[in-house]
mmCIF file as Biopython writes it, N, C-alpha, C and O atoms, coordinates in Angstrom:
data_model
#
loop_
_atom_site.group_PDB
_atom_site.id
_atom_site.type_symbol
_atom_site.label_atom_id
_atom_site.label_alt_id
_atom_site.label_comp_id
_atom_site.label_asym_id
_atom_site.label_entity_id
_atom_site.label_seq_id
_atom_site.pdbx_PDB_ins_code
_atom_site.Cartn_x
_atom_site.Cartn_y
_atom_site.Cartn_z
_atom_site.occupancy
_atom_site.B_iso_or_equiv
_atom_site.auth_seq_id
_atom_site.auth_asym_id
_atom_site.pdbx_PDB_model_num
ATOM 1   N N  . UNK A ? 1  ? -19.573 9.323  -8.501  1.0 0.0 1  A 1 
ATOM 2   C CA . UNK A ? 1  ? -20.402 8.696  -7.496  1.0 0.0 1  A 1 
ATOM 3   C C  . UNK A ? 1  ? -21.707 9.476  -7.328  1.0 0.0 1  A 1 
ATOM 4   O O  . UNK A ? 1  ? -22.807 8.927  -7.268  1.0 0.0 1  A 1 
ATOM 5   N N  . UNK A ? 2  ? -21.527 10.658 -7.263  1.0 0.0 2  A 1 
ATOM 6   C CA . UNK A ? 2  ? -23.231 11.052 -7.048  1.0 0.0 2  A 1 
ATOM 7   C C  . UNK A ? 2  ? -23.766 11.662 -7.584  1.0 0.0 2  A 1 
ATOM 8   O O  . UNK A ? 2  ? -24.612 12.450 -7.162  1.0 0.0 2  A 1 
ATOM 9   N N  . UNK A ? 3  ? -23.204 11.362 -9.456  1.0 0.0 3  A 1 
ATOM 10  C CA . UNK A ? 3  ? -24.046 11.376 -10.228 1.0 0.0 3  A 1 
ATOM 11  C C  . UNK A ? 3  ? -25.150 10.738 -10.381 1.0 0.0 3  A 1 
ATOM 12  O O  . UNK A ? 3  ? -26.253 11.199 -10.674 1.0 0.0 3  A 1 
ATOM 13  N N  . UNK A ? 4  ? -24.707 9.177  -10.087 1.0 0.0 4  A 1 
ATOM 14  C CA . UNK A ? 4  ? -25.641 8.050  -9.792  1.0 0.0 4  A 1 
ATOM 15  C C  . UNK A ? 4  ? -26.564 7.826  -8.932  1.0 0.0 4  A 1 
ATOM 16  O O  . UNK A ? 4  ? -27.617 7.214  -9.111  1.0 0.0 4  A 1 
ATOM 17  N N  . UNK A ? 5  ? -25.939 8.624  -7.411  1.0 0.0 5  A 1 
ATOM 18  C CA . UNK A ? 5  ? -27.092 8.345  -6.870  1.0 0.0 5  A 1 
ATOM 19  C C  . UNK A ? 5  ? -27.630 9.647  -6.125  1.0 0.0 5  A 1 
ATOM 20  O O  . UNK A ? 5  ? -26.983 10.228 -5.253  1.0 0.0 5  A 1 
ATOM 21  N N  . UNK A ? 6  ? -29.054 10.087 -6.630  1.0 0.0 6  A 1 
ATOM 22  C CA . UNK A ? 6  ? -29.276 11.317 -6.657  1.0 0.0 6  A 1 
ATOM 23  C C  . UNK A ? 6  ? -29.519 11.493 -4.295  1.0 0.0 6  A 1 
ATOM 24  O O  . UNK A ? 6  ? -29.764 12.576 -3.762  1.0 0.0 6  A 1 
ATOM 25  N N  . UNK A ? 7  ? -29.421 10.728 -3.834  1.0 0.0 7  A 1 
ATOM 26  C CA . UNK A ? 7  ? -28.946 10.381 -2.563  1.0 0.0 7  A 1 
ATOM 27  C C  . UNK A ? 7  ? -28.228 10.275 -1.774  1.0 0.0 7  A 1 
ATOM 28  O O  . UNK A ? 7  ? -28.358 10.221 -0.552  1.0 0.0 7  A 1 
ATOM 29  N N  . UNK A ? 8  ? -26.947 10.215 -2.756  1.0 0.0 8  A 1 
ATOM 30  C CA . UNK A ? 8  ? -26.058 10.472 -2.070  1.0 0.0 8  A 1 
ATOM 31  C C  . UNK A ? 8  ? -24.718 11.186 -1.253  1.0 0.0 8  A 1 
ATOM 32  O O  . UNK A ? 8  ? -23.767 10.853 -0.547  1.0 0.0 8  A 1 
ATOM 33  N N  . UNK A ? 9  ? -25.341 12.409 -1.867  1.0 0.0 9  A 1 
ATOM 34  C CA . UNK A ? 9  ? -24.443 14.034 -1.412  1.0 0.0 9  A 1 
ATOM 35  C C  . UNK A ? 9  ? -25.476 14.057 -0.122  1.0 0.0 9  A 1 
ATOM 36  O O  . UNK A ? 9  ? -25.002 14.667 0.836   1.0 0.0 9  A 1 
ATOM 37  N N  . UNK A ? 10 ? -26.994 13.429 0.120   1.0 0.0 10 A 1 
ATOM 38  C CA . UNK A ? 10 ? -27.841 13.790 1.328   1.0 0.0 10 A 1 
ATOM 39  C C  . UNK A ? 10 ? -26.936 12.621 2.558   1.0 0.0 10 A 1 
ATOM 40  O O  . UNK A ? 10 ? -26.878 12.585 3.787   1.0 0.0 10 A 1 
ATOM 41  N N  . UNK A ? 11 ? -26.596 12.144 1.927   1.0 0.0 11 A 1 
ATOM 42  C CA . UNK A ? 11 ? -25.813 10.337 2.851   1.0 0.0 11 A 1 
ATOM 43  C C  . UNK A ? 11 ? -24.309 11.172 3.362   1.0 0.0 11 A 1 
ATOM 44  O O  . UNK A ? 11 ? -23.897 11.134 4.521   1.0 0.0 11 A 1 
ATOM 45  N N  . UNK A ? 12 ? -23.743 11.782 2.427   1.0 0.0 12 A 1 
ATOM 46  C CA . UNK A ? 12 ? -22.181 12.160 2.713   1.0 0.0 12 A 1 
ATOM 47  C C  . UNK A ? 12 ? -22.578 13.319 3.781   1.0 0.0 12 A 1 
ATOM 48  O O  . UNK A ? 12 ? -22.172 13.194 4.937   1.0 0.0 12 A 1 
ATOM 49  N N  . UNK A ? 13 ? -23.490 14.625 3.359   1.0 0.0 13 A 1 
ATOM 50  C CA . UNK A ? 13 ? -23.413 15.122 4.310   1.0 0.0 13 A 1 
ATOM 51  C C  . UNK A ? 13 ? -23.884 15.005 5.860   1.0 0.0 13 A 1 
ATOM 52  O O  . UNK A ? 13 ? -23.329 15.573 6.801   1.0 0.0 13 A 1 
ATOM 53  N N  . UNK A ? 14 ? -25.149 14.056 5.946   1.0 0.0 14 A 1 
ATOM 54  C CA . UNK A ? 14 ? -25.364 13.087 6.975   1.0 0.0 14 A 1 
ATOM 55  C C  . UNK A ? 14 ? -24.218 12.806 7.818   1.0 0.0 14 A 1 
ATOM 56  O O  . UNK A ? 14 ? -24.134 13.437 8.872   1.0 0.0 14 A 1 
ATOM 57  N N  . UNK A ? 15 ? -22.907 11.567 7.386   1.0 0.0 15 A 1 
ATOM 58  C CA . UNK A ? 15 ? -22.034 11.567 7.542   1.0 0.0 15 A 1 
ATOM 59  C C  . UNK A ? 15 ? -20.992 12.577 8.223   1.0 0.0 15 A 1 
ATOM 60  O O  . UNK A ? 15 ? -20.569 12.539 9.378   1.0 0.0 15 A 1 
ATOM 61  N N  . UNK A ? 16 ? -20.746 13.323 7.391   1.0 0.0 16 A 1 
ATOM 62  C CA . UNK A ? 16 ? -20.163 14.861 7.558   1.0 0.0 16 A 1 
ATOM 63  C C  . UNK A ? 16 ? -20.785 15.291 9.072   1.0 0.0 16 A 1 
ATOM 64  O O  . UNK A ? 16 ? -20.013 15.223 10.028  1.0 0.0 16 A 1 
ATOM 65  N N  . UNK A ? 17 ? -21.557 15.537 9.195   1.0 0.0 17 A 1 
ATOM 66  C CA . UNK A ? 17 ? -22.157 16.661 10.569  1.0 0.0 17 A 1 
ATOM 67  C C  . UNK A ? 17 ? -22.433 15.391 11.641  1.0 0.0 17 A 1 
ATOM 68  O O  . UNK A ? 17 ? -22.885 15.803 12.710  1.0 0.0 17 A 1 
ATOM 69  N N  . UNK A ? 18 ? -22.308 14.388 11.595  1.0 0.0 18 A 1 
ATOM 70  C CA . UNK A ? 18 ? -22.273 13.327 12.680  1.0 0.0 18 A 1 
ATOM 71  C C  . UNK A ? 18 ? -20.860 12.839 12.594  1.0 0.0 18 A 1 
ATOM 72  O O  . UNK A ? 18 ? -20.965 11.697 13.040  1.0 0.0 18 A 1 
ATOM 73  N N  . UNK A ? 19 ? -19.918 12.976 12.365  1.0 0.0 19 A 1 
ATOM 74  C CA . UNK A ? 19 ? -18.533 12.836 12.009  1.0 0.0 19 A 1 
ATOM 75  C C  . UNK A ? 19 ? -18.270 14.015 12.643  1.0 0.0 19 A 1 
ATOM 76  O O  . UNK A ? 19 ? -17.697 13.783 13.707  1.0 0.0 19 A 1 
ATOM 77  N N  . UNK A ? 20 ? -18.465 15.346 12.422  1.0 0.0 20 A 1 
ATOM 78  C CA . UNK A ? 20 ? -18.147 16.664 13.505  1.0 0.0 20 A 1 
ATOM 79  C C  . UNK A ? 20 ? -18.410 16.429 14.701  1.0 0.0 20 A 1 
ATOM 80  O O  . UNK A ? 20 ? -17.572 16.477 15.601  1.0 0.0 20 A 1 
ATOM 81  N N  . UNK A ? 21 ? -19.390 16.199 14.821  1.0 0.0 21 A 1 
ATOM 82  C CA . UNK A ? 21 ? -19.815 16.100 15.703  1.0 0.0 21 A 1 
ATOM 83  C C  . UNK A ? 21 ? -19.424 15.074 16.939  1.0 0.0 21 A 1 
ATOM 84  O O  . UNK A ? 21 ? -19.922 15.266 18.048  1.0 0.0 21 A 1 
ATOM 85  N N  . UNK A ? 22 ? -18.610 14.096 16.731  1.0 0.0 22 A 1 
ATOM 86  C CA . UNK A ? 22 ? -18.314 12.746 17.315  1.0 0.0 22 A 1 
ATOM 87  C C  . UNK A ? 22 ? -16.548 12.427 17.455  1.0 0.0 22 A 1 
ATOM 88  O O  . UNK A ? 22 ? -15.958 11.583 18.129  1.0 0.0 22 A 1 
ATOM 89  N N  . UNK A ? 23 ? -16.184 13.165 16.800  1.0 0.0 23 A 1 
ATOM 90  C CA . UNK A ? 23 ? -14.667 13.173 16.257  1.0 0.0 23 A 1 
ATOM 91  C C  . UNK A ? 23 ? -14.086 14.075 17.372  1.0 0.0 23 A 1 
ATOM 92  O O  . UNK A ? 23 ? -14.637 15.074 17.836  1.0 0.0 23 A 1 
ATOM 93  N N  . UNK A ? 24 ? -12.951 13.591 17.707  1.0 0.0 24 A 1 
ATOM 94  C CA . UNK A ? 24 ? -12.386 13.952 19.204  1.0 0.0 24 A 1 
ATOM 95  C C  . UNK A ? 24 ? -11.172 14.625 19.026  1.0 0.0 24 A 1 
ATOM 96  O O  . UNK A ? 24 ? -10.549 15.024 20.010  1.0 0.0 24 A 1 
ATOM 97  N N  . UNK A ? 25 ? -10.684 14.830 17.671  1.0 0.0 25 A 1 
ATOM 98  C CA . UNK A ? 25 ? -10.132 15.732 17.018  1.0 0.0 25 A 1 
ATOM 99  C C  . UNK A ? 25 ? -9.820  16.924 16.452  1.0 0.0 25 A 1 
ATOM 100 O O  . UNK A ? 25 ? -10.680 17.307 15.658  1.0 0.0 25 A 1 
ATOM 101 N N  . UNK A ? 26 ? -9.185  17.414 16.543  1.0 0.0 26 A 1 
ATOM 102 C CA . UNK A ? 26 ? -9.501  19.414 16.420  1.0 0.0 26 A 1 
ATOM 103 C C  . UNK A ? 26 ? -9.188  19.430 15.705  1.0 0.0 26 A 1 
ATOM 104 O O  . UNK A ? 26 ? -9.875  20.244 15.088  1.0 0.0 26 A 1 
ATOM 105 N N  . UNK A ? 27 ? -8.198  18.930 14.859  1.0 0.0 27 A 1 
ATOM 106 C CA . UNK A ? 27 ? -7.079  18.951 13.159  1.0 0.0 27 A 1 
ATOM 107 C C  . UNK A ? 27 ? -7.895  18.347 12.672  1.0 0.0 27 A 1 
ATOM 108 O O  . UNK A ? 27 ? -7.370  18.254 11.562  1.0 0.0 27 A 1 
ATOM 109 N N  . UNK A ? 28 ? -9.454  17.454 12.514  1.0 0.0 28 A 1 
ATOM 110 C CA . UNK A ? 28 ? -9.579  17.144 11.472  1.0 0.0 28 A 1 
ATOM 111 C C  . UNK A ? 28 ? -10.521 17.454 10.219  1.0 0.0 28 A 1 
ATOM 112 O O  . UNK A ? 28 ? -11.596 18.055 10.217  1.0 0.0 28 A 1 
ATOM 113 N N  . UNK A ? 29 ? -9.861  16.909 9.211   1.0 0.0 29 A 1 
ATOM 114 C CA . UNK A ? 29 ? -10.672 16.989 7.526   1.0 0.0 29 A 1 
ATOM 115 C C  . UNK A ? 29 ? -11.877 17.891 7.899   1.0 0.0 29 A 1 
ATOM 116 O O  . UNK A ? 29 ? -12.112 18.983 7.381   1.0 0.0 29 A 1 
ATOM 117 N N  . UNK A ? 30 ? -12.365 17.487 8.546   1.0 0.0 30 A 1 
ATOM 118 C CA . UNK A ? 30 ? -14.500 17.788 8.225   1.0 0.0 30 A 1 
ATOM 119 C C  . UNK A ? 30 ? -14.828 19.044 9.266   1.0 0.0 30 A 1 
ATOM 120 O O  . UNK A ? 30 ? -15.848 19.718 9.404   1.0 0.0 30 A 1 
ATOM 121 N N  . UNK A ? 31 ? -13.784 19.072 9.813   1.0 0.0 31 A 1 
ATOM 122 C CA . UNK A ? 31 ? -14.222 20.241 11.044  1.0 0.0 31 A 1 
ATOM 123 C C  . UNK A ? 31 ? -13.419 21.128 10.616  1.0 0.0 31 A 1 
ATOM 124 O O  . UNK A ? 31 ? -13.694 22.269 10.985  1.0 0.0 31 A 1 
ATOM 125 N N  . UNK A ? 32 ? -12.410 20.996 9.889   1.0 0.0 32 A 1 
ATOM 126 C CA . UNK A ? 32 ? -11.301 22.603 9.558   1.0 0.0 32 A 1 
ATOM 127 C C  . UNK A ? 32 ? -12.241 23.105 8.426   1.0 0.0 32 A 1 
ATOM 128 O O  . UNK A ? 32 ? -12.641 22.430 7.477   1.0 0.0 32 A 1 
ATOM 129 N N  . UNK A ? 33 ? -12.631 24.901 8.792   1.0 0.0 33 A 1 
ATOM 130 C CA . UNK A ? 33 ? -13.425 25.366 7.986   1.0 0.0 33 A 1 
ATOM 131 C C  . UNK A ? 33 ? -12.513 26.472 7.106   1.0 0.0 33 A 1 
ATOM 132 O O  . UNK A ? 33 ? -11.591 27.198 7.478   1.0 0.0 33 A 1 
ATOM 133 N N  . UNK A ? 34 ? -13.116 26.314 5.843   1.0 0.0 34 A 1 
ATOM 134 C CA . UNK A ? 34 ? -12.665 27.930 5.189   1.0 0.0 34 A 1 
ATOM 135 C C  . UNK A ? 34 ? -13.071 28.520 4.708   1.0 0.0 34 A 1 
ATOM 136 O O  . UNK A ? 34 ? -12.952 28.372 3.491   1.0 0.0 34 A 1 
ATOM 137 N N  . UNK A ? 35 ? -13.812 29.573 5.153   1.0 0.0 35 A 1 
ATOM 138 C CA . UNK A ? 35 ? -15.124 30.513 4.852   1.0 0.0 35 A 1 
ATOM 139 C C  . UNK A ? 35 ? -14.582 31.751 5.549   1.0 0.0 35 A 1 
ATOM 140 O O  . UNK A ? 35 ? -13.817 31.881 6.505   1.0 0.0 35 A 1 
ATOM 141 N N  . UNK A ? 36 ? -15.276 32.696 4.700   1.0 0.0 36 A 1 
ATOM 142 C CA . UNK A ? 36 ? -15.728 33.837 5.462   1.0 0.0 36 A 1 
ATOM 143 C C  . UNK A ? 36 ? -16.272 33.950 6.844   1.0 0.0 36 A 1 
ATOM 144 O O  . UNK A ? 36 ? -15.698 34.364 7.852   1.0 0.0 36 A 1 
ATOM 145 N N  . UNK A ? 37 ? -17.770 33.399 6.668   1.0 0.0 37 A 1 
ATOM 146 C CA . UNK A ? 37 ? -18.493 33.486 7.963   1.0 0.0 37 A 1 
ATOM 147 C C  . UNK A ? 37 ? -18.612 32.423 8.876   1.0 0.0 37 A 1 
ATOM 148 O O  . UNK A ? 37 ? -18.838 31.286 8.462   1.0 0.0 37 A 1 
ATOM 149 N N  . UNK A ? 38 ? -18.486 32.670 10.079  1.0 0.0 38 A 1 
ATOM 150 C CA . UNK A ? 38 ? -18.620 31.440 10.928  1.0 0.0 38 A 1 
ATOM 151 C C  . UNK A ? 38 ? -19.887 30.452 10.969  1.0 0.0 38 A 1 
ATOM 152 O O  . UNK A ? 38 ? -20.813 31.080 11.482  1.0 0.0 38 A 1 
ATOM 153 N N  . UNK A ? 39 ? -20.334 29.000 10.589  1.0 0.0 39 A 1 
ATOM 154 C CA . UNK A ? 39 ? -21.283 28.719 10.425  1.0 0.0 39 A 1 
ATOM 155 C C  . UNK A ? 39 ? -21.902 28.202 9.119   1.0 0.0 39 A 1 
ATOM 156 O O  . UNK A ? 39 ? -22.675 27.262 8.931   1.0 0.0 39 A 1 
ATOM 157 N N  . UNK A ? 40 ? -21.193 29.321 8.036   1.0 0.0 40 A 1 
ATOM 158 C CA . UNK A ? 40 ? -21.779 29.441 7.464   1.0 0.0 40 A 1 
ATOM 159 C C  . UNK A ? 40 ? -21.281 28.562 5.421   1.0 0.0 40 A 1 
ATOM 160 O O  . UNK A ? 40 ? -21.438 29.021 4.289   1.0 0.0 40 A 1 
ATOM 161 N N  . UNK A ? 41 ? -20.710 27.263 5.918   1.0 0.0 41 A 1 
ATOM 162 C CA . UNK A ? 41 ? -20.003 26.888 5.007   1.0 0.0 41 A 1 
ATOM 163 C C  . UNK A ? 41 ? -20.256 26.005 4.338   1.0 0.0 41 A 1 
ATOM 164 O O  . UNK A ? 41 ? -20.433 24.926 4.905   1.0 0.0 41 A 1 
ATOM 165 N N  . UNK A ? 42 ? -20.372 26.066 2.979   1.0 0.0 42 A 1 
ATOM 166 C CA . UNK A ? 42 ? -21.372 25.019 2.207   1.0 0.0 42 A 1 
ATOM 167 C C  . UNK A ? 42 ? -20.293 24.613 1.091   1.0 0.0 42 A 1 
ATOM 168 O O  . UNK A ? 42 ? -19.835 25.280 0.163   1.0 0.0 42 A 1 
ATOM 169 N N  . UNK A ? 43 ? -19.961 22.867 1.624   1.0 0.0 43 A 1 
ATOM 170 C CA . UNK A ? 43 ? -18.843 22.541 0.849   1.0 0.0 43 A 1 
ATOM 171 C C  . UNK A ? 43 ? -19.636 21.953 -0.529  1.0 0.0 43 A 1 
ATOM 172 O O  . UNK A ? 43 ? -20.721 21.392 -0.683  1.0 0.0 43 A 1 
ATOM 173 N N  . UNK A ? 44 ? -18.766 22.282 -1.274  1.0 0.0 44 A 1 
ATOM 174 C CA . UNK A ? 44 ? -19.341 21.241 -2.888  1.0 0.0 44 A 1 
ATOM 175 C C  . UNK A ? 44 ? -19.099 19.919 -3.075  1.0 0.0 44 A 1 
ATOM 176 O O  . UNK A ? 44 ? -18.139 19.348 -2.558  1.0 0.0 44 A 1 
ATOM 177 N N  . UNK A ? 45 ? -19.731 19.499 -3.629  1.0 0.0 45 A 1 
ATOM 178 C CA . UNK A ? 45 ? -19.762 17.889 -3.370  1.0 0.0 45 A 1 
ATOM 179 C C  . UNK A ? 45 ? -18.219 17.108 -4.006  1.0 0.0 45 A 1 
ATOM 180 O O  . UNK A ? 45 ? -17.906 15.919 -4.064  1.0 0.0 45 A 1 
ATOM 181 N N  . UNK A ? 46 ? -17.595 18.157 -4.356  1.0 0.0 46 A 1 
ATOM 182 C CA . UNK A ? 46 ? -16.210 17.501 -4.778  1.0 0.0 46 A 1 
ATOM 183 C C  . UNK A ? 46 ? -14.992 17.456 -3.542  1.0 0.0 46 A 1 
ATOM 184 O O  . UNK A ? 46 ? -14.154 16.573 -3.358  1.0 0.0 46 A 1 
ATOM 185 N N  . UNK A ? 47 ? -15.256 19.010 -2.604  1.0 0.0 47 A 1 
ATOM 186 C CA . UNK A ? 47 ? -14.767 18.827 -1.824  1.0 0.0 47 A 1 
ATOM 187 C C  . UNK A ? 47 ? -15.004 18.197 -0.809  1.0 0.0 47 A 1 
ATOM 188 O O  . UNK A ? 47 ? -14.065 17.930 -0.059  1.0 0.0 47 A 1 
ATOM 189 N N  . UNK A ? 48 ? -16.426 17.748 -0.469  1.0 0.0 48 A 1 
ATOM 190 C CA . UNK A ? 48 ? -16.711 16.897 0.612   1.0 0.0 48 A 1 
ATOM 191 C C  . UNK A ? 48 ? -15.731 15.772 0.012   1.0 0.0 48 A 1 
ATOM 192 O O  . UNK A ? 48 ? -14.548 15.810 0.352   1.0 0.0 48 A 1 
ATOM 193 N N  . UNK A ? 49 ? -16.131 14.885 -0.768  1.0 0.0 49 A 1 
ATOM 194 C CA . UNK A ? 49 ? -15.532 13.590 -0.891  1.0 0.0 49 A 1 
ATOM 195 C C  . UNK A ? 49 ? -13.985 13.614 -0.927  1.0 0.0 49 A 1 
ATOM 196 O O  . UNK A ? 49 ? -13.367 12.563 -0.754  1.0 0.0 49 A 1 
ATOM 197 N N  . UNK A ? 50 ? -13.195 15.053 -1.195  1.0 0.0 50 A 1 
ATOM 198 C CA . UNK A ? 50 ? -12.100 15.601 -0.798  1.0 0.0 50 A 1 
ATOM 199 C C  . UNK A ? 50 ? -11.156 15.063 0.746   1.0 0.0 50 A 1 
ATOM 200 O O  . UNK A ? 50 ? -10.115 14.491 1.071   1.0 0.0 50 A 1 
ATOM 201 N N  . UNK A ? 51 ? -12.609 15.843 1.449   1.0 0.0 51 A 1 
ATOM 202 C CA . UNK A ? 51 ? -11.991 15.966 2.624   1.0 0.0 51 A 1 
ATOM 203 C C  . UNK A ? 51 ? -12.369 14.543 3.362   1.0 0.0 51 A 1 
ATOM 204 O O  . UNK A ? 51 ? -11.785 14.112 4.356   1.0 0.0 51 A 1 
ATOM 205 N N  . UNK A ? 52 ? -13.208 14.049 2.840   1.0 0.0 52 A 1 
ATOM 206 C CA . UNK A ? 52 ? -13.587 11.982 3.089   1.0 0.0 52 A 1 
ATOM 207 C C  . UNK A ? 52 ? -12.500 11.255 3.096   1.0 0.0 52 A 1 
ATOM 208 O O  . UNK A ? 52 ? -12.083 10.579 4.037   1.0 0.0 52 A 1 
ATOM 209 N N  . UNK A ? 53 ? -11.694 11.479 1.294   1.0 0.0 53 A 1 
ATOM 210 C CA . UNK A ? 53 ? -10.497 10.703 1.099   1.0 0.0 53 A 1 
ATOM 211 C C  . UNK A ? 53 ? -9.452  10.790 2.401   1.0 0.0 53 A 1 
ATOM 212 O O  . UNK A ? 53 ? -8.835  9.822  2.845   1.0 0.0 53 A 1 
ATOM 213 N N  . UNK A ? 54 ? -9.361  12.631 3.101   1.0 0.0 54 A 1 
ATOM 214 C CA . UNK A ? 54 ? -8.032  12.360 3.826   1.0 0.0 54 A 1 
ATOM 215 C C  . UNK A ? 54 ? -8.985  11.699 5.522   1.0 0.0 54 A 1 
ATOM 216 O O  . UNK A ? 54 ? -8.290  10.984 6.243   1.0 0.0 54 A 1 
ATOM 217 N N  . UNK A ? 55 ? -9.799  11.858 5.787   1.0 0.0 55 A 1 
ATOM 218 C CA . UNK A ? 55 ? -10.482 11.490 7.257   1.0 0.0 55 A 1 
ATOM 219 C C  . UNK A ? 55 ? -9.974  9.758  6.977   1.0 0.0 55 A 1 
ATOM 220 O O  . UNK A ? 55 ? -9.163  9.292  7.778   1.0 0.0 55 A 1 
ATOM 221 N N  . UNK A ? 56 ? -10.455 8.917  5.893   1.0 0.0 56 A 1 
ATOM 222 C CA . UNK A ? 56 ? -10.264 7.685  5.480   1.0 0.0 56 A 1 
ATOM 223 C C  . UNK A ? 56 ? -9.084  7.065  5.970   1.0 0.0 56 A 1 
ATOM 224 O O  . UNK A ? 56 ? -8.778  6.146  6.730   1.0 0.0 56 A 1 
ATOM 225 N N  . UNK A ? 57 ? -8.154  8.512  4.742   1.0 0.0 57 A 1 
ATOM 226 C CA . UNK A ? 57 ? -6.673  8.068  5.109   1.0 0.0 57 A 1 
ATOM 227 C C  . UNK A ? 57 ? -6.036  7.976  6.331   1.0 0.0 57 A 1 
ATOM 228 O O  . UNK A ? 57 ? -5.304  7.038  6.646   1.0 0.0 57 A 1 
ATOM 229 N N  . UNK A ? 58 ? -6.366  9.184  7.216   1.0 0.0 58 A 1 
ATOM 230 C CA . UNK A ? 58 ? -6.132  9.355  8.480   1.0 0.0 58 A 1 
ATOM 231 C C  . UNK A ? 58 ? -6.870  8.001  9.604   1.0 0.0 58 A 1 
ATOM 232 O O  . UNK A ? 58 ? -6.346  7.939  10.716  1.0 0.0 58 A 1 
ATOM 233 N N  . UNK A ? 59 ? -7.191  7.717  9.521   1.0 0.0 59 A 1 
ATOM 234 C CA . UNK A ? 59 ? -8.288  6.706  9.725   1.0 0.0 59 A 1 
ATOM 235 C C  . UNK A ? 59 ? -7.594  5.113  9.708   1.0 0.0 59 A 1 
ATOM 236 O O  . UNK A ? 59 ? -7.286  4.486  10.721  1.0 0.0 59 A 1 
ATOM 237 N N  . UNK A ? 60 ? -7.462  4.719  8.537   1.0 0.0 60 A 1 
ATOM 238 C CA . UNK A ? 60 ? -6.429  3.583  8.054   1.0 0.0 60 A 1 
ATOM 239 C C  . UNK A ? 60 ? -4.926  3.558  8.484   1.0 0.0 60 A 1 
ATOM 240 O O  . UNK A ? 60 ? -4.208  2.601  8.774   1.0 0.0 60 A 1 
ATOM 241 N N  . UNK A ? 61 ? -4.583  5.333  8.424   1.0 0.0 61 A 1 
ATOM 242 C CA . UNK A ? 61 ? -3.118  4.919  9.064   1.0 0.0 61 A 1 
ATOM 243 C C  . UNK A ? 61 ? -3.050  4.774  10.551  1.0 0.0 61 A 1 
ATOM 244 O O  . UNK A ? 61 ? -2.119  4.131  11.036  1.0 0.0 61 A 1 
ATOM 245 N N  . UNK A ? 62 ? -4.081  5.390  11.416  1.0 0.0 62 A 1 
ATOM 246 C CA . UNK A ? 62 ? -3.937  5.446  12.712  1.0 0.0 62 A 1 
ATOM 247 C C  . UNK A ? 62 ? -4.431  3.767  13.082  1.0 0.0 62 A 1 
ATOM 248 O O  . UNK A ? 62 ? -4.174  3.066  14.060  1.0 0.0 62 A 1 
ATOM 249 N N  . UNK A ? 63 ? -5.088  3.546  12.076  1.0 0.0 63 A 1 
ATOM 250 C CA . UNK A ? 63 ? -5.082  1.845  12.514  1.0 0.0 63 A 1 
ATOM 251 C C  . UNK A ? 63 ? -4.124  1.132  12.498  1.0 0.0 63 A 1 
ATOM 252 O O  . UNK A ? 63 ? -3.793  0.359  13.396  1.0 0.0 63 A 1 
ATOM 253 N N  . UNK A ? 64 ? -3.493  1.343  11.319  1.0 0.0 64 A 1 
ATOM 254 C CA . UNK A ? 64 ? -2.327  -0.065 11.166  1.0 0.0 64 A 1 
ATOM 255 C C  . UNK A ? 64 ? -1.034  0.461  11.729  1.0 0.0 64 A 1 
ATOM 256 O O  . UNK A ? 64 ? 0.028   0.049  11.263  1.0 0.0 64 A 1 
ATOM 257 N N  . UNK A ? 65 ? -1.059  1.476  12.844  1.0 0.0 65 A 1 
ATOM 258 C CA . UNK A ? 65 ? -0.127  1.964  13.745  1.0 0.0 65 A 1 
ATOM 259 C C  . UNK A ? 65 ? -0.065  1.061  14.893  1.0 0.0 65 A 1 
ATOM 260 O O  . UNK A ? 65 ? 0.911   0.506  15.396  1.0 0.0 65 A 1 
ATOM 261 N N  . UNK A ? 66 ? -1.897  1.010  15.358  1.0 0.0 66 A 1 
ATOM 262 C CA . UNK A ? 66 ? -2.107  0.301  16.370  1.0 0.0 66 A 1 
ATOM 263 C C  . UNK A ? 66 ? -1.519  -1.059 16.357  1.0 0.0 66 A 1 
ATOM 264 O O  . UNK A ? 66 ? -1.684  -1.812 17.317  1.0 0.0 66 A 1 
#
């Protein structure tokens, strides 16, 4: 995917830090960090879309619960 579009690791992480930011969740995908330094964590674009797949998943199942 973002081989193609040289835009779209700027779109996921967009995503990403307004998704932290909004998410009312403490367990989840995009906010659990693993770094050294606090702050200071720069995911690779394999693991972003990583941690996308499970927010998704988490996401879809808490729906079709409802």
């Amino acid at each position: 995917m973002l081989e193609t579009d040289s835009n779209a690791h700027f779109y996921l992480i967009g995503y990403v830090e307004k998704h932290k930011e909004t998410c009312e969740e403490d367990d989840c995908p995009l906010k659990v960090q693993h770094h050294r330094r606090k702050g200071d964590e720069v995911l690779s674009p394999e693991e972003i879309e990583r941690r996308l797949v499970l927010v998704v998943d988490r996401m879809y199942s808490k729906g079709t619960k409802k």
